[in-house]
N, C-alpha and C positions, 0 to 999 in steps of 0.2 A: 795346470792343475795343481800347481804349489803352492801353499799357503806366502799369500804376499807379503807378511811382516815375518816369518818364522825360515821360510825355504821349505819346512816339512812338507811330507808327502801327508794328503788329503785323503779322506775316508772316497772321494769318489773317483781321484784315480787310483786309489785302491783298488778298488770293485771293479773301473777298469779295467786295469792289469790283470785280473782275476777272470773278467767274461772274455780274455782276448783265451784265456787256457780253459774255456767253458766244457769243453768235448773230453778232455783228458780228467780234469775235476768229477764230472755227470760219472764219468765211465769206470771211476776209480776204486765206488763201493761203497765209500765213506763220504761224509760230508763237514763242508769245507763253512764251519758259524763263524760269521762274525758279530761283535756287541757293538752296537754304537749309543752313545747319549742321544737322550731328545725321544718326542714321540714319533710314531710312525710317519703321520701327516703330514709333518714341520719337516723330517729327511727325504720322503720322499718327493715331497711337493721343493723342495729347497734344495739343500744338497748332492740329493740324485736323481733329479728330473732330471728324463731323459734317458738315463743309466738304466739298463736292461739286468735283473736280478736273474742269475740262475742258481742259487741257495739262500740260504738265510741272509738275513740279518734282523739279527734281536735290536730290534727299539724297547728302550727301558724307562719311561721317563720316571720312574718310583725305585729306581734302582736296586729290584729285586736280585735279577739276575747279576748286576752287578756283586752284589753282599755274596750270594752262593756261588759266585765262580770266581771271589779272591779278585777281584777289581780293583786299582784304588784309586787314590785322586793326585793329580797334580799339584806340586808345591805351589803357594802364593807367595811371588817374587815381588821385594818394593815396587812401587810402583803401579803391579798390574793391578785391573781395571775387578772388582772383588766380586762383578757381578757376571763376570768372563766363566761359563763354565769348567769344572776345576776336571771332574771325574773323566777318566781313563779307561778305554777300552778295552776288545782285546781280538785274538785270533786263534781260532780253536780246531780240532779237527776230529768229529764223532765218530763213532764206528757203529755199523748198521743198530747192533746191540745195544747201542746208546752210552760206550762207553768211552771220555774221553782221553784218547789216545795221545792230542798233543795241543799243549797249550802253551799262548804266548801272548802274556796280560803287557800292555804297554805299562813303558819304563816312564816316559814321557809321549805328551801329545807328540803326535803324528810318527811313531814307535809302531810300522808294522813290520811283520815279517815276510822275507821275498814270495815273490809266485813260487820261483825255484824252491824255495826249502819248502813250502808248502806240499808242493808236486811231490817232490821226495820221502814225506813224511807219506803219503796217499800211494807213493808204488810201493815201500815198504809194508802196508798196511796191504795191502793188493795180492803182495808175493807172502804173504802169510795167511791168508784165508784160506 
């Protein structure tokens, strides 16, 4: 599930590693957005067919949500191919109220953050309501 030219971690075993913690995620209060490029159809027909969703994931392909949540784009390095999409995701974590409590905009492609810190942001979030 690594990207074969980079080693990075891939947006769908991301989501893996995410539905393997589905119960503790659902149970926590809060909810666990991720952003990805691309339209819905293209990710889910593509990249996560198959992959069982238990929270969001924003498809942006007009990169709105990108612009309001401080997204940005990947450097273009000699070389790369300039028609390689550039923009950068991210990993967020709502609170029922709609307030975002913790955000983690990637640094570089395939930049997310663990299950672990995630869960932790979501029981701290938990043991404060």
């Amino acid at each position: 599930l690594r990207d074969r030219r980079t080693g990075q971690q891939t947006i769908r075993e991301h989501v893996a590693r995410l539905h393997e913690h589905r119960d503790a995620i659902l149970q926590a209060g809060s909810y666990v957005v991720l952003v990805a490029f691309g339209g819905s159809d293209a990710l889910r027909e593509g990249v996560l067919e198959g992959v069982e969703l238990a929270f969001p994931v924003g498809m942006d392909p007009k990169k709105d949500t990108y612009r309001a949540w401080g997204l940005g784009r990947a450097p273009l390095w000699r070389g790369a191919n300039p028609l390689t999409p550039r923009q950068l995701g991210g990993d967020f974590v709502v609170t029922r109220g709609g307030k975002i409590a913790y955000a983690h905009p990637q640094k570089k492609k395939g930049e997310r953050p663990s299950v672990e810190e995630l869960l932790d942001v979501l029981r701290k979030l938990e043991r404060t309501d």
